[in-house]
C-alpha positions as CSV (number, residue, x, y, z in Angstrom):
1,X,0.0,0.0,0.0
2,X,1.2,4.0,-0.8
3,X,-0.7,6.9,1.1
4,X,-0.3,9.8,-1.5
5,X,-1.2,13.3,0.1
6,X,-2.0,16.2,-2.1
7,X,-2.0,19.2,0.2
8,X,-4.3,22.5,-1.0
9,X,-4.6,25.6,-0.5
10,X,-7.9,27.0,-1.4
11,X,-9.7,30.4,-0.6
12,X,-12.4,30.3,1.9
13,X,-14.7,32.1,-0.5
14,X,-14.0,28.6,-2.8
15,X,-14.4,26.5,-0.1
16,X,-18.1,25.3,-0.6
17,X,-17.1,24.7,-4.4
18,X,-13.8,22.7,-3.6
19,X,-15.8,20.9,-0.8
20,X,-18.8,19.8,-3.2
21,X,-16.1,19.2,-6.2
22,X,-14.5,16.3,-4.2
23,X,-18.5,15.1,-2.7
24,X,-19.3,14.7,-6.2
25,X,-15.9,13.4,-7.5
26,X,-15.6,10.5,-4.4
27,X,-17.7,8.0,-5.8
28,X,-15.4,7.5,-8.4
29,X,-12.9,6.6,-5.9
30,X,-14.8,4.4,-4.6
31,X,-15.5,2.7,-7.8
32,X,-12.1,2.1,-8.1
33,X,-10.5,-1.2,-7.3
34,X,-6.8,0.8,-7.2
35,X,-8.0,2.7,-4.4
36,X,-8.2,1.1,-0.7
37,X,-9.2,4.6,1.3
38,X,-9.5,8.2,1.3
39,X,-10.4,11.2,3.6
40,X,-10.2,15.0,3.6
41,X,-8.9,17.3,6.4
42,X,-9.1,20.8,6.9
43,X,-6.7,22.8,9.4
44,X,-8.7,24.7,11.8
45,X,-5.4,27.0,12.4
46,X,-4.8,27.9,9.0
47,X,-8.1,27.7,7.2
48,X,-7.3,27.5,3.8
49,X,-5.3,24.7,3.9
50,X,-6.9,21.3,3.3
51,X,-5.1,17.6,2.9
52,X,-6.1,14.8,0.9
53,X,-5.5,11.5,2.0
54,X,-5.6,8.5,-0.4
55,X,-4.7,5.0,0.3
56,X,-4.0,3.2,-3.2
57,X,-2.9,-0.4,-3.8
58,X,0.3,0.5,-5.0
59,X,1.6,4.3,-6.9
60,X,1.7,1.8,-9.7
61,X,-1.9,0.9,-9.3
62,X,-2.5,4.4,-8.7
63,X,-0.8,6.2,-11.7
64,X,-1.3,3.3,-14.5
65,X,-4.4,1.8,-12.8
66,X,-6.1,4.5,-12.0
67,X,-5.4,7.2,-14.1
68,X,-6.3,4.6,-16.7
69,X,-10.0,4.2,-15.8
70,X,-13.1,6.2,-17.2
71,X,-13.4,6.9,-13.3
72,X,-10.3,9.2,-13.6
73,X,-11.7,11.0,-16.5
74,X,-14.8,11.8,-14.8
75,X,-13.2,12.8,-11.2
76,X,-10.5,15.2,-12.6
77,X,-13.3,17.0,-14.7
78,X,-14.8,17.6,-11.4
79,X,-11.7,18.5,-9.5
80,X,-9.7,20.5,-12.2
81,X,-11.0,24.1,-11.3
82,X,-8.3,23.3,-8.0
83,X,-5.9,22.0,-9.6
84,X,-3.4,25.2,-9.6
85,X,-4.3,25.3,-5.6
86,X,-1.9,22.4,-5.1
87,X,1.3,22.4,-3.0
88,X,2.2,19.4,-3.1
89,X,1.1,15.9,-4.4
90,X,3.3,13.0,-2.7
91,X,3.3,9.7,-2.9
92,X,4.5,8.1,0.9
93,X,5.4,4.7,1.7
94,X,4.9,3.3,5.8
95,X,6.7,2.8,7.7
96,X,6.6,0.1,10.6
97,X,6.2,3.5,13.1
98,X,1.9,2.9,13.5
99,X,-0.5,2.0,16.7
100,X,-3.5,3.1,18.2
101,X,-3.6,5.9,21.0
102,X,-5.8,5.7,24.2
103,X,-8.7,7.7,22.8
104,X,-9.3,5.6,20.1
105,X,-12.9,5.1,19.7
106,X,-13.8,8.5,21.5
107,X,-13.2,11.0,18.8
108,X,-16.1,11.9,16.7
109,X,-16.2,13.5,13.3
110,X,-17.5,17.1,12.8
């Protein structure tokens, strides 16, 4: 498995498009057989910045798989417009470093 983060920057007066862009543009991730997980984060500090997470099969699976499918056509023409807001777009490979904290199972999404 690869994680690959693509870390934006958008306006807040974009951020009900951008938000509804990737709404729209997640069921072809999930369609996917390349792609494992995904989620989006927003930092509360810095407002404008938002992460995307994406756990694919492998950045083989993800670049030649993926980007191969009718299901990449279709969820780039939805998130194009934010394209240029990118800062970076990485693919990272685990480590062994992972575990479970004593909250898990507490936390709640907003």
């Amino acid at each position: 498995m690869v994680v690959e983060y693509t870390r934006y920057r958008i306006d807040k007066e974009r951020h009900t498009a951008f938000l509804q862009a990737y709404r729209d543009a997640q069921q072809f991730l999930q369609a996917s057989p390349n792609c494992i997980a995904y989620e989006m984060t927003h930092c509360g500090k810095e407002p404008e910045r938002f992460i995307l997470r994406i756990e694919w099969i492998s950045t083989e699976r993800h670049l030649h798989g993926f980007r191969q499918e009718d299901n990449f056509k279709k969820f780039f023409a939805l998130v194009q417009p934010f394209v240029a807001n990118i800062e970076e777009m990485q693919h990272y490979e685990l480590t062994p470093i992972v575990g479970s904290g004593g909250g898990r199972g507490q936390a709640s999404v907003a």
